[in-house]
NUGU-441853 format. One record per residue (C-alpha): residue in one letter; x, y, z. Coordinates in nm, 2 decimals. Layout:
N
+------+--------+--------+--------+
: resn :      u :      v :      w :
+------+--------+--------+--------+
:    A :      X :      Y :      Z :
...
+------+--------+--------+--------+
This chain:
453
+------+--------+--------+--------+
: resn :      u :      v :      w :
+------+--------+--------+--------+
:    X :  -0.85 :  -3.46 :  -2.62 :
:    X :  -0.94 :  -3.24 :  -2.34 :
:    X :  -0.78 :  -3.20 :  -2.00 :
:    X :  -0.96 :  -3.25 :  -1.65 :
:    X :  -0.77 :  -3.14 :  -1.34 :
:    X :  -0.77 :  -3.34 :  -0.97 :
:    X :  -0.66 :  -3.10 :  -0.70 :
:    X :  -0.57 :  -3.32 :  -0.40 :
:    X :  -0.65 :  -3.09 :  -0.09 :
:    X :  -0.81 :  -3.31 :   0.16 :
:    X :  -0.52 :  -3.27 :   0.43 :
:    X :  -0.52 :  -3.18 :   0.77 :
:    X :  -0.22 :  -3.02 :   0.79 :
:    X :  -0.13 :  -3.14 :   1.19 :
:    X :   0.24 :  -2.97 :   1.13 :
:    X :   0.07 :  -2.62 :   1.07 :
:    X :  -0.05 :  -2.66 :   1.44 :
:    X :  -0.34 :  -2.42 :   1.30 :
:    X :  -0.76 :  -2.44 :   1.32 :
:    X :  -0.73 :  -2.31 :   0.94 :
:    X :  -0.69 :  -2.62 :   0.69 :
:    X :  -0.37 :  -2.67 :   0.54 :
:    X :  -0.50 :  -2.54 :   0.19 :
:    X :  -0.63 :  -2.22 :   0.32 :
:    X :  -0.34 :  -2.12 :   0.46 :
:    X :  -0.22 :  -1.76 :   0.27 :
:    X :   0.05 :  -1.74 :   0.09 :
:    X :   0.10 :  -1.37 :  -0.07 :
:    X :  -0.24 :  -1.29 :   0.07 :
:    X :  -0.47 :  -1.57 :  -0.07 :
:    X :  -0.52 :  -1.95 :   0.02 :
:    X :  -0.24 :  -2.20 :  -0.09 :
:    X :  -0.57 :  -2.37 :  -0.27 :
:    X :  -0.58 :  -2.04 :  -0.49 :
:    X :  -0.29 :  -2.03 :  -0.66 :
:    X :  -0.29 :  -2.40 :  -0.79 :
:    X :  -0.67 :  -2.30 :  -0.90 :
:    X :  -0.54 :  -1.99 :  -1.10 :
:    X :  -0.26 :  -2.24 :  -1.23 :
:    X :  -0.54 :  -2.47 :  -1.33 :
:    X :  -0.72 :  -2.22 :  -1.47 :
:    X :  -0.43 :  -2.09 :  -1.71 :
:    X :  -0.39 :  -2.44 :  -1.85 :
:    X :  -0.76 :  -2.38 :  -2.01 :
:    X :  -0.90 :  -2.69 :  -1.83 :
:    X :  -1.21 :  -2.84 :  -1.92 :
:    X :  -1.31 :  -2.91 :  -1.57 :
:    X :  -1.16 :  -2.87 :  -1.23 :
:    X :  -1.24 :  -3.13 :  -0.92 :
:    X :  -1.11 :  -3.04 :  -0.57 :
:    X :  -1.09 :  -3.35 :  -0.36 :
:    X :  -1.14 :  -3.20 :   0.00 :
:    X :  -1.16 :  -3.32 :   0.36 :
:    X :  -1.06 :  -3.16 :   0.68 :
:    X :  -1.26 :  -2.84 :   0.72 :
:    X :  -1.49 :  -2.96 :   0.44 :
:    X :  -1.75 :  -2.68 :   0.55 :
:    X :  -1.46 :  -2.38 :   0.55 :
:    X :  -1.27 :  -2.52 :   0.24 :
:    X :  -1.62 :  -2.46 :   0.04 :
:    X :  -1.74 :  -2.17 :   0.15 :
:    X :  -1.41 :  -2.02 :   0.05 :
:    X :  -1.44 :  -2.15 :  -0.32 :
:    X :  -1.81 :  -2.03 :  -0.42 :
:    X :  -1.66 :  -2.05 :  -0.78 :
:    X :  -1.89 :  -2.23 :  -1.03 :
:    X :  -1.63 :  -2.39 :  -1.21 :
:    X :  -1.52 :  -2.60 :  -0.96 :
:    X :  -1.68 :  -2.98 :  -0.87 :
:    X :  -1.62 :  -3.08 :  -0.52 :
:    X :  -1.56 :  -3.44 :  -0.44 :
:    X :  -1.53 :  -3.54 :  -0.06 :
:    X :  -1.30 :  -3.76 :   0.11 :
:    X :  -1.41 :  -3.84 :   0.43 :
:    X :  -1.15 :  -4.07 :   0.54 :
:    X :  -0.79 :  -3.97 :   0.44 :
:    X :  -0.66 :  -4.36 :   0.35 :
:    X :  -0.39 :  -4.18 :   0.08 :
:    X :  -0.36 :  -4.04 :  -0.26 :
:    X :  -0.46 :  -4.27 :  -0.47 :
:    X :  -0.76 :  -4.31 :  -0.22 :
:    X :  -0.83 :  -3.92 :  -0.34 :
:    X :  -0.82 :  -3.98 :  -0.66 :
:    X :  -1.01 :  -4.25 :  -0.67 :
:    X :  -1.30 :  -4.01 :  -0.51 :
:    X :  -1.28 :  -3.80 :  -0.84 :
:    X :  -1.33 :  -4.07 :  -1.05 :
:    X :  -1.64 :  -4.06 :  -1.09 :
:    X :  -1.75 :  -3.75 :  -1.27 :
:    X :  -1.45 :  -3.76 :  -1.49 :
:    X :  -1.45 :  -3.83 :  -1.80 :
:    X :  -1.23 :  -4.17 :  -2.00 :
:    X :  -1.13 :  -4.00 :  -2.29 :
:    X :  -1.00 :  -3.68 :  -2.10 :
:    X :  -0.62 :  -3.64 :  -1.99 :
:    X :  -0.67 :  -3.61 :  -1.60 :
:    X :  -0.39 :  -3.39 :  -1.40 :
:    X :  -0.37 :  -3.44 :  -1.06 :
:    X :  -0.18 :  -3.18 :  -0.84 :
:    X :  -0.19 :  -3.09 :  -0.46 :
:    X :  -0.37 :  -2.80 :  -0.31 :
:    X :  -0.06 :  -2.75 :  -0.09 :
:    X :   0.18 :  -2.71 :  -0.38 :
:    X :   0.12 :  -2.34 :  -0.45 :
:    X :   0.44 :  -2.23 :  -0.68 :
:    X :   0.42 :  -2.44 :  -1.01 :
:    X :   0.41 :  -2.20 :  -1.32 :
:    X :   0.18 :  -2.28 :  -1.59 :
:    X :   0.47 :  -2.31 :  -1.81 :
:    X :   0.58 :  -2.62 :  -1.65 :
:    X :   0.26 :  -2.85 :  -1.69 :
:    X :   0.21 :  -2.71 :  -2.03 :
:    X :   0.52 :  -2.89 :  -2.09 :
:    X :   0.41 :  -3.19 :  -1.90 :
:    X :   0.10 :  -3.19 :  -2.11 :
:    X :   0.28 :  -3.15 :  -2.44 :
:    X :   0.50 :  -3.45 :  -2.39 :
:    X :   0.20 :  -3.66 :  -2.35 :
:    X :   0.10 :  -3.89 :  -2.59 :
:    X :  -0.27 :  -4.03 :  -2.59 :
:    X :  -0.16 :  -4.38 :  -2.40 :
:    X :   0.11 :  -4.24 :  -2.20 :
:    X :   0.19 :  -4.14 :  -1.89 :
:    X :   0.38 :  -3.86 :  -1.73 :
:    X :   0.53 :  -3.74 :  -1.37 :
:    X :   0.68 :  -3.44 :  -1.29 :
:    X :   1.03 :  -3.47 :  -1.13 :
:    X :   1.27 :  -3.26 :  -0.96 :
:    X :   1.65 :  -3.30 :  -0.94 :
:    X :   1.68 :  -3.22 :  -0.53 :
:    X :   2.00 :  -3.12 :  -0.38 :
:    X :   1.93 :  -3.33 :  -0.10 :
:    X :   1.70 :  -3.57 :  -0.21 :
:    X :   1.63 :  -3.71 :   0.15 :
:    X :   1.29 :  -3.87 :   0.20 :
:    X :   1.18 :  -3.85 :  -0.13 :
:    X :   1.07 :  -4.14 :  -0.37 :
:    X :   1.32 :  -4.19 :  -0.60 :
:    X :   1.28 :  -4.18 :  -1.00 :
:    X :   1.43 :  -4.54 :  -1.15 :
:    X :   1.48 :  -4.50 :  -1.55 :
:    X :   1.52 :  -4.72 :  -1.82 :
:    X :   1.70 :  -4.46 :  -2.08 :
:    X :   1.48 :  -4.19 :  -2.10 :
:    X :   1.21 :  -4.36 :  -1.98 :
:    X :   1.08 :  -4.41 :  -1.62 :
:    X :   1.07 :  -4.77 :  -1.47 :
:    X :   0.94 :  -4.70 :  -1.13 :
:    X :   0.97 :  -4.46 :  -0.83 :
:    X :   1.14 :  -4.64 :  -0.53 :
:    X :   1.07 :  -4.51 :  -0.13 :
:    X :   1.36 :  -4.46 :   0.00 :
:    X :   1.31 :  -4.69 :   0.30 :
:    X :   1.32 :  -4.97 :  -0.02 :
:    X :   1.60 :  -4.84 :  -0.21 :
:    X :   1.96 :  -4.97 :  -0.25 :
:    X :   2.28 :  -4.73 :  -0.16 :
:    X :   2.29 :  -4.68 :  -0.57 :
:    X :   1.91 :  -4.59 :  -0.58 :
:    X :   1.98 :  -4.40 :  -0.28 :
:    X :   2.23 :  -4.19 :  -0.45 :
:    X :   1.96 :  -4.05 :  -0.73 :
:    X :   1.92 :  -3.72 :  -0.74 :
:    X :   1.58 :  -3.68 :  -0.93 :
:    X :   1.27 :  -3.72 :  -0.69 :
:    X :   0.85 :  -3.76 :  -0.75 :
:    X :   0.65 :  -3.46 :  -0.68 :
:    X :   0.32 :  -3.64 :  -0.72 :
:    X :   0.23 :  -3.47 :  -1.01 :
:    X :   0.09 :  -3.74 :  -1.26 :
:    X :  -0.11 :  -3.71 :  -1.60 :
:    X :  -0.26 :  -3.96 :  -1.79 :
:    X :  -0.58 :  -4.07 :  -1.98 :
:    X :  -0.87 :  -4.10 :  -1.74 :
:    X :  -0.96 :  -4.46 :  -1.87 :
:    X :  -0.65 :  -4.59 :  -1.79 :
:    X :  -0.62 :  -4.43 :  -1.44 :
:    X :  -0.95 :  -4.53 :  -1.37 :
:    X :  -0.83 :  -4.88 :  -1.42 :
:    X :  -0.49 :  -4.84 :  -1.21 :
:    X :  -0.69 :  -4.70 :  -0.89 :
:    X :  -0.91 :  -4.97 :  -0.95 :
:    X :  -0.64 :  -5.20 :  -0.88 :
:    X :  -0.44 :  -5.03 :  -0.57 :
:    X :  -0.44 :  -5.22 :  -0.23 :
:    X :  -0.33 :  -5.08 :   0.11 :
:    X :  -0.05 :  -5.39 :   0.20 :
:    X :   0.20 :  -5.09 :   0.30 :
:    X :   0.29 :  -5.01 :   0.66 :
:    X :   0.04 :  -4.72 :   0.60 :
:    X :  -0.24 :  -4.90 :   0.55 :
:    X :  -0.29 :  -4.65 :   0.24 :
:    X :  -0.34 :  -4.67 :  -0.13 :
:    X :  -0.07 :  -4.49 :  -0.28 :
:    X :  -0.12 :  -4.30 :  -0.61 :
:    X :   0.27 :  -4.42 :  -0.67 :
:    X :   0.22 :  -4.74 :  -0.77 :
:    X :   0.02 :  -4.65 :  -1.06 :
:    X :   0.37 :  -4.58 :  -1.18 :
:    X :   0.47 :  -4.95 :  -1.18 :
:    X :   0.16 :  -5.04 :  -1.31 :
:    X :   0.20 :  -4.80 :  -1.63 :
:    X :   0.51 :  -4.97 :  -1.70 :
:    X :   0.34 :  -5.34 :  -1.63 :
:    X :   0.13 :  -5.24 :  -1.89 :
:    X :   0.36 :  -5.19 :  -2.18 :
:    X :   0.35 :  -4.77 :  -2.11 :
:    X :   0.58 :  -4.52 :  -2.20 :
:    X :   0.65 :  -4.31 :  -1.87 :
:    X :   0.80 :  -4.03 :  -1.95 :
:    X :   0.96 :  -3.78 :  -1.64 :
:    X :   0.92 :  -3.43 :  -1.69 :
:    X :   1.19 :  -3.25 :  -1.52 :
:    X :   1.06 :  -2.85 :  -1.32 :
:    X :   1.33 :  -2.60 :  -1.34 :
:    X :   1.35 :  -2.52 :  -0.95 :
:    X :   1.30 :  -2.69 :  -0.69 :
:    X :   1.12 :  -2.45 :  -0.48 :
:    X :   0.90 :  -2.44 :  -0.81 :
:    X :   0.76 :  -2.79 :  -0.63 :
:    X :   0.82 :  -2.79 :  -0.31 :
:    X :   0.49 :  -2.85 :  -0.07 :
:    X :   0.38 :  -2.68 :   0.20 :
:    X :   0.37 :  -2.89 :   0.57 :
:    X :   0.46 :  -2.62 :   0.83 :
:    X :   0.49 :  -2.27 :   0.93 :
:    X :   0.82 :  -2.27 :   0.83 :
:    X :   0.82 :  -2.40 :   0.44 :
:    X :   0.52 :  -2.18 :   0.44 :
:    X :   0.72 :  -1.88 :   0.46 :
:    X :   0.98 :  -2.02 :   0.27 :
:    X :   0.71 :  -1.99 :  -0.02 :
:    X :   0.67 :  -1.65 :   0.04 :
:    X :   0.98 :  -1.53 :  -0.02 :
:    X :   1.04 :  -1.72 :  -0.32 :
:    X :   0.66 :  -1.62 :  -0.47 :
:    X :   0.75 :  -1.24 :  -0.37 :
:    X :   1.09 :  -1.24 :  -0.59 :
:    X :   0.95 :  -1.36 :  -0.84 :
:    X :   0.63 :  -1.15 :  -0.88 :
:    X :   0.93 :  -0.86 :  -0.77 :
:    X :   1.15 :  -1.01 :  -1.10 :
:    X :   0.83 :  -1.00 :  -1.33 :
:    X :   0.76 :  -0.63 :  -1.23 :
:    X :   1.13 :  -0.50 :  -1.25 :
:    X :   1.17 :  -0.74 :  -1.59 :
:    X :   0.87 :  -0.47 :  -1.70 :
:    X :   1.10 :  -0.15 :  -1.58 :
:    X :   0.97 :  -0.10 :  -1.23 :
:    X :   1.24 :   0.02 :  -1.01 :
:    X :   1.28 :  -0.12 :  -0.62 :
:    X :   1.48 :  -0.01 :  -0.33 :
:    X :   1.52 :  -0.34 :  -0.21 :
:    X :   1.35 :  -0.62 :  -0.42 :
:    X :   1.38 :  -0.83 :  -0.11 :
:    X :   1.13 :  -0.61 :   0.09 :
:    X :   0.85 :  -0.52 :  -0.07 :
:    X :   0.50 :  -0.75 :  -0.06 :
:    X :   0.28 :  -0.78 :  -0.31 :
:    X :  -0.06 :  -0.96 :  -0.17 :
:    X :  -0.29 :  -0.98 :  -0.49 :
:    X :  -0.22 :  -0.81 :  -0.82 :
:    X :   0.01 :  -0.46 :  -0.90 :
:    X :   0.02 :  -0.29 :  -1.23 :
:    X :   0.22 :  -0.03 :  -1.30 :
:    X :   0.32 :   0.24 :  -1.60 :
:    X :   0.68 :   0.32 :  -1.71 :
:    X :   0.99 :   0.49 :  -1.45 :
:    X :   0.75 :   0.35 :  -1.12 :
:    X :   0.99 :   0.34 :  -0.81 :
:    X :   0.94 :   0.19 :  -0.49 :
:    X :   1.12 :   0.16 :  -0.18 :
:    X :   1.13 :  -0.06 :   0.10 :
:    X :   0.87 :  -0.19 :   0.31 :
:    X :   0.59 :  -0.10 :   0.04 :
:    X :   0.27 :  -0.35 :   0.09 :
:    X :   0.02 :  -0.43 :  -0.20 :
:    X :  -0.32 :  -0.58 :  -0.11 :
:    X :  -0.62 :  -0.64 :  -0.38 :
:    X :  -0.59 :  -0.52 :  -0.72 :
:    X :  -0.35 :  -0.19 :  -0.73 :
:    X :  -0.25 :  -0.03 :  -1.05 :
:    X :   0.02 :   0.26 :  -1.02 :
:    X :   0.08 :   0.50 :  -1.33 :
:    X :   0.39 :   0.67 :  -1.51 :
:    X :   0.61 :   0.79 :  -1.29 :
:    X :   0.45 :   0.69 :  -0.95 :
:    X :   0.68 :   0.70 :  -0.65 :
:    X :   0.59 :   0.50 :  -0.35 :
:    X :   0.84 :   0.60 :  -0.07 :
:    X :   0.93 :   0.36 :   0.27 :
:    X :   0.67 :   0.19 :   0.45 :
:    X :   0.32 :   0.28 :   0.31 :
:    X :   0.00 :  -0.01 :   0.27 :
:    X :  -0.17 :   0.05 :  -0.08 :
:    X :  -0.51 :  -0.19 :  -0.11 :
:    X :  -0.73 :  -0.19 :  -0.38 :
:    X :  -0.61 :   0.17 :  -0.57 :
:    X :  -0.57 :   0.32 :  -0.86 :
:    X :  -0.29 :   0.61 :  -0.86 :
:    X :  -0.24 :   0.86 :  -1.17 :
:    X :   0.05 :   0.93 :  -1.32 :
:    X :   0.37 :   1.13 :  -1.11 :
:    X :   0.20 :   1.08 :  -0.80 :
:    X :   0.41 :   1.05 :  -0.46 :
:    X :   0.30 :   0.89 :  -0.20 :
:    X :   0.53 :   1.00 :   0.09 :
:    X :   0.64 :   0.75 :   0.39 :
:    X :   0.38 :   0.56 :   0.66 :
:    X :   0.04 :   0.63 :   0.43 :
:    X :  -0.22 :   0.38 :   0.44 :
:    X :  -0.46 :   0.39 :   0.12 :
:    X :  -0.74 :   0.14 :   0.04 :
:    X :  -1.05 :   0.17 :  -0.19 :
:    X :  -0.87 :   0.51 :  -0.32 :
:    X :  -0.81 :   0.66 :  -0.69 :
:    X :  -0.62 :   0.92 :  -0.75 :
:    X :  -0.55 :   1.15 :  -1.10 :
:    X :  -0.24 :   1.28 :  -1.18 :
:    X :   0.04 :   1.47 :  -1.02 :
:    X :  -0.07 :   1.44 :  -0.63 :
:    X :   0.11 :   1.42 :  -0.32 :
:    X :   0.03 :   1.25 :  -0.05 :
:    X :   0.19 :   1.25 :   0.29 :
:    X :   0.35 :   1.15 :   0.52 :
:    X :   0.14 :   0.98 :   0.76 :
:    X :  -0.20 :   1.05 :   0.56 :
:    X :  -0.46 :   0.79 :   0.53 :
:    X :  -0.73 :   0.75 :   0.27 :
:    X :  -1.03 :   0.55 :   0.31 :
:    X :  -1.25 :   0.37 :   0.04 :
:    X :  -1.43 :   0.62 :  -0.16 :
:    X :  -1.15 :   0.87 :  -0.18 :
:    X :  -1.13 :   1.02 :  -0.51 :
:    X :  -0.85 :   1.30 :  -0.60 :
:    X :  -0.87 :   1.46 :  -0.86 :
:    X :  -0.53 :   1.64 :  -1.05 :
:    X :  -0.25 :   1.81 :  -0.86 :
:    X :  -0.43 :   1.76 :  -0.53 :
:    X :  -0.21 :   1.75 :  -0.21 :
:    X :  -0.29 :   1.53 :   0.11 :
:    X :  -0.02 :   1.61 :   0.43 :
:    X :   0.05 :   1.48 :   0.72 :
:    X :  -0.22 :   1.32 :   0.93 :
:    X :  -0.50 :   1.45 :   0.73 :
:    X :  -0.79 :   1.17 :   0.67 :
:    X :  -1.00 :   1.12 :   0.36 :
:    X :  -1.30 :   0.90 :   0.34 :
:    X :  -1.57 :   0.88 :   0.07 :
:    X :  -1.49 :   1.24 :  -0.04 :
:    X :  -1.44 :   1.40 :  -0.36 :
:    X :  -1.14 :   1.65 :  -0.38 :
:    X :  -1.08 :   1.86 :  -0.74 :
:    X :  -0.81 :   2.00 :  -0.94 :
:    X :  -0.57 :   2.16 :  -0.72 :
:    X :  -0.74 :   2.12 :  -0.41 :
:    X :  -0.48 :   2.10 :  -0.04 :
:    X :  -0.58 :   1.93 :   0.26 :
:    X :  -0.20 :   1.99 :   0.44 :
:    X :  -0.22 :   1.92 :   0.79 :
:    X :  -0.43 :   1.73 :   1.07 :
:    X :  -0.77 :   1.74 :   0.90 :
:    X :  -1.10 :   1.49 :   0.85 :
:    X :  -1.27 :   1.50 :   0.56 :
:    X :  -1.60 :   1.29 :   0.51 :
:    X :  -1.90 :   1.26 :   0.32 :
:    X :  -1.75 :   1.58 :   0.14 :
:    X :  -1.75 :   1.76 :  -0.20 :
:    X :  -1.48 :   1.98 :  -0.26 :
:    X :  -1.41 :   2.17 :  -0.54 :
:    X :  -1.13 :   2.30 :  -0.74 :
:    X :  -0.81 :   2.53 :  -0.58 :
:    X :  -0.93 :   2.51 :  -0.24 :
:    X :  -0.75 :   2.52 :   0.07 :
:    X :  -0.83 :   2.35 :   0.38 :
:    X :  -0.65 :   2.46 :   0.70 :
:    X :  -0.51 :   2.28 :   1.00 :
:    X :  -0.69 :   2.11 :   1.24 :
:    X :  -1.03 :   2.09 :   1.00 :
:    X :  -1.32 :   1.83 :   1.07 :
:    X :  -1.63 :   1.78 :   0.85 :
:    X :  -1.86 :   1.66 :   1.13 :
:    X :  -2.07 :   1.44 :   0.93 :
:    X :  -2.21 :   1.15 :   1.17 :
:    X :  -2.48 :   1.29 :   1.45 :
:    X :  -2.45 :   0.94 :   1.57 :
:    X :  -2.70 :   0.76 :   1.36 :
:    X :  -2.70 :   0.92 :   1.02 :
:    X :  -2.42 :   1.03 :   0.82 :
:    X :  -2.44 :   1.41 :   0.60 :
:    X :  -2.22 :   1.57 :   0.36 :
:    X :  -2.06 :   1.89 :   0.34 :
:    X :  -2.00 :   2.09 :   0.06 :
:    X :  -1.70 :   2.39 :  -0.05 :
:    X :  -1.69 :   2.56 :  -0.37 :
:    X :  -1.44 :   2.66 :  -0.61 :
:    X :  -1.15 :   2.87 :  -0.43 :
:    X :  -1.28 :   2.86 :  -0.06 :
:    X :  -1.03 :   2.89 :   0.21 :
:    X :  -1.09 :   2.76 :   0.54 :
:    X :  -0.89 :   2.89 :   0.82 :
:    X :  -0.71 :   2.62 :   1.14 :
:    X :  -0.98 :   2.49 :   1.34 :
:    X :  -1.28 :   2.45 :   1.18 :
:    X :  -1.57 :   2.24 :   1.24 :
:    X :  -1.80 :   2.22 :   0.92 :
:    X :  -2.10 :   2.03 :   1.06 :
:    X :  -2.28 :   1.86 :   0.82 :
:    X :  -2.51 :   1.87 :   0.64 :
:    X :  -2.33 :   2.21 :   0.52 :
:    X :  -2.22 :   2.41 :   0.19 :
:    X :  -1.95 :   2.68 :   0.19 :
:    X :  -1.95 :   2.86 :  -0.15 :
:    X :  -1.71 :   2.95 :  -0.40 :
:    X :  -1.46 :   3.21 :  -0.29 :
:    X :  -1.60 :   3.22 :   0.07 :
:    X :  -1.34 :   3.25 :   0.35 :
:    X :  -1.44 :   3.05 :   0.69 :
:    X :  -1.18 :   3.21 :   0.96 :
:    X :  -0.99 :   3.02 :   1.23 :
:    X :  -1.14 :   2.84 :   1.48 :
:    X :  -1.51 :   2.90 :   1.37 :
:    X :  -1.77 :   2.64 :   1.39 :
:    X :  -2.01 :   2.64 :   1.07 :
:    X :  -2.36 :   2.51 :   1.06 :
:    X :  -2.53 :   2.69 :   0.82 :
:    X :  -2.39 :   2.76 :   0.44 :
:    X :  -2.12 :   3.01 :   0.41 :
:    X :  -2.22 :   3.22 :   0.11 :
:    X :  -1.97 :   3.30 :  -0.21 :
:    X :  -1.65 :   3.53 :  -0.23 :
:    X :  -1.72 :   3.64 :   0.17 :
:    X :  -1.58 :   3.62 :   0.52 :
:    X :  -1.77 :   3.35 :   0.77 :
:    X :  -1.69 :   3.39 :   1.13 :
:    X :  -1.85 :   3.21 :   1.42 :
:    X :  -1.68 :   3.25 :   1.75 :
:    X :  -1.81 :   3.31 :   2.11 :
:    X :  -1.70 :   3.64 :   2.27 :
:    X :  -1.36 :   3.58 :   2.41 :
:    X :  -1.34 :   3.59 :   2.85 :
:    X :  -1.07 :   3.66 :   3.07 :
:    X :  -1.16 :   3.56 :   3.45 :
:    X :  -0.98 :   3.74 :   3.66 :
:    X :  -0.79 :   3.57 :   3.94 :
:    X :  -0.89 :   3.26 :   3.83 :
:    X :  -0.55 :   3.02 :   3.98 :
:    X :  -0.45 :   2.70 :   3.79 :
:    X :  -0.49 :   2.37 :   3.99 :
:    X :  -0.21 :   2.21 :   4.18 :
:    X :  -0.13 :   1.87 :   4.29 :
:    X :  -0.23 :   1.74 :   4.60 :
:    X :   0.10 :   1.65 :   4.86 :
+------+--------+--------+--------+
């Protein structure tokens, strides 16, 4: 039959007290509107409509996806007033889904179910069973069956005392929705067409309702303030943290690790606390990630150990390195094997090969280095003159000494030896020593400054 997807995201979102609209909000680095997109996605919809609103302009501009038709609510008179605004480029003879672009956490799993349990002239809702169930519309059966959803400003003490709530989750064929919304009115203390009473309508009708019951509750919950919004954080991070260690990935402390995109990673991975993952990040066999480093967007060979406070973004790495503490590469990064990065040594759109050191206090850019090298304390690759950038170049086996200022554009060959404190602007030929020093002073009677009294 086909399945067309309503996302309902046309809320302000007052309670966030923000400028950003409630559906771009980020939850585990991308908009709440994101994740129930990717969820739509998974289903293997036919077509996807986001009913949007408040910050029309922003909400778009965010979504440049193809795949997506916009349908604009201008005033916000309900749900069933946003449905009834994505009516009109969806199809009769599809099954429509309608979910809420501030409902970030439902699994795929779930309204695969929902949609399995459908027949063609049926109707389904998802439910919940709420521990405290306070606020929410009530689901009334008959059996199995649903017979309405009661507000709980109309129920009785007994309907009161139901445990299963509507999430506002709904599917049914589009012909008979379109029919439903056709027939809503707005005599509420609202003043709003509620997407609700198709329920009652359903049943008017002759329908089987069925009510599809989610696992968790925080599995529906939606997202109104600051608060629930970091509520949904937490309970997306465990379980992106349960997936990974279900897969053999080992954690300090599942509870403080964020992953902000997407993290693959290879067999005996370890990772302690306070590790952040941005973009897409892939981490190899035997990768160890120790306390408080930022990985974005990197790709790390196998045994490789990133020591504590690194920050790493745009990088790849090959196998067996070591990196840190306190080192930082930039995009363009690339290490090759056995390569080691110290403490407070920079890399940025540099090449470094097979066995290469860069230990302590250094900046490398624009650079080529080659295989076995060692770079010595305190080394910069001077590679901006302040309007165009040059690279530098060292061969196979070069040693340079503490100190050194390479100023691009530069080459030191293979073998050559750059001593301490030298300042190189012209290439350093192979297998020799490359000094460049001004003569050393001593003035005589010269007195250090003292503080004025």
């Amino acid at each position: 039959m086909g399945l067309s997807v309503i996302i309902l995201a046309a809320g302000q979102g007052t309670r966030m007290r923000s400028d950003l609209p409630k559906v771009l909000q980020s939850l585990a680095g991308q908009p709440l509107l994101a994740h129930v997109l990717d969820c739509s996605r998974e289903l293997g919809a036919d077509a996807i409509c986001v009913v949007y609103g408040h910050g029309a302009e922003e909400v778009q501009a965010r979504f440049p996806d193809a795949d997506i038709r916009w349908a604009l609510q201008q005033q916000q008179l309900g749900t069933g007033h946003a449905v009834q605004q994505a009516m009109q480029g969806t199809p009769d003879d599809k099954q429509v889904l309608i979910l809420f672009g501030d409902v970030p956490l439902l699994r795929p799993a779930t309204l695969v179910a929902l949609v399995h349990a459908t027949g063609e002239d049926e109707l389904s809702v998802l439910t919940v069973d709420m521990d405290d169930p306070t606020g929410y519309g009530r689901i009334v059966r008959d059996g199995d069956n649903v017979s309405r959803i009661v507000e709980e400003k109309d129920a009785t003490d007994d309907e009161k005392a139901i445990v299963e709530i509507n999430t506002g989750v709904m599917l049914c064929k589009g012909e008979r929705l379109r029919k439903w919304l056709a027939n809503l009115d707005n005599a509420n203390t609202q003043g709003e067409y509620y997407l609700t009473d198709v329920i009652s309508m359903a049943v008017a009708d002759g329908l089987i309702v069925h009510g599809i019951k989610a696992q968790e509750q925080v599995e529906v919950m939606g997202i109104n303030d600051k608060k629930q919004l970091a509520e949904a954080e937490r309970a997306l991070q465990a379980r992106l943290v349960d997936e990974l260690m279900a897969q053999g990935v080992g954690f300090a402390d599942p509870a403080r690790v964020d992953i902000r995109g997407t993290l693959s990673c290879g067999k005996d991975v370890f990772i302690d606390v306070n590790a952040v993952f941005e973009g897409e990040v892939s981490l190899g066999d035997g990768v160890r990630i120790e306390s408080n480093n930022l990985i974005r967007d990197s790709q790390l060979g196998a045994s490789v150990v990133v020591h504590s406070n690194c920050h790493i973004e745009g990088a790849t790495t090959g196998d067996n390195c070591e990196i840190g503490p306190f080192s930082r590469l930039r995009p363009g990064a690339e290490l090759a094997n056995n390569v080691k990065v110290g403490n407070f040594v920079e890399i940025k759109k540099s090449t470094v090969a097979d066995g290469s050191k860069v230990n302590h206090l250094t900046y490398i850019g624009d650079s080529d280095i080659g295989e076995g090298v060692n770079v010595g304390a305190g080394t910069i690759t001077c590679n901006y003159d302040g309007a165009n950038k040059y690279r530098t170049t060292i061969g196979d086996g070069a040693f340079i000494g503490s100190g050194v200022n390479l100023v691009a554009p530069v080459e030191v060959g293979k073998g050559a030896t750059i001593g301490a404190g030298s300042t190189i602007t012209k290439s350093a030929p192979d297998d020799q020593l490359t000094l460049e020093r001004a003569k050393q002073t001593t003035i005589r009677g010269w007195k250090r400054p003292t503080k004025k009294s």
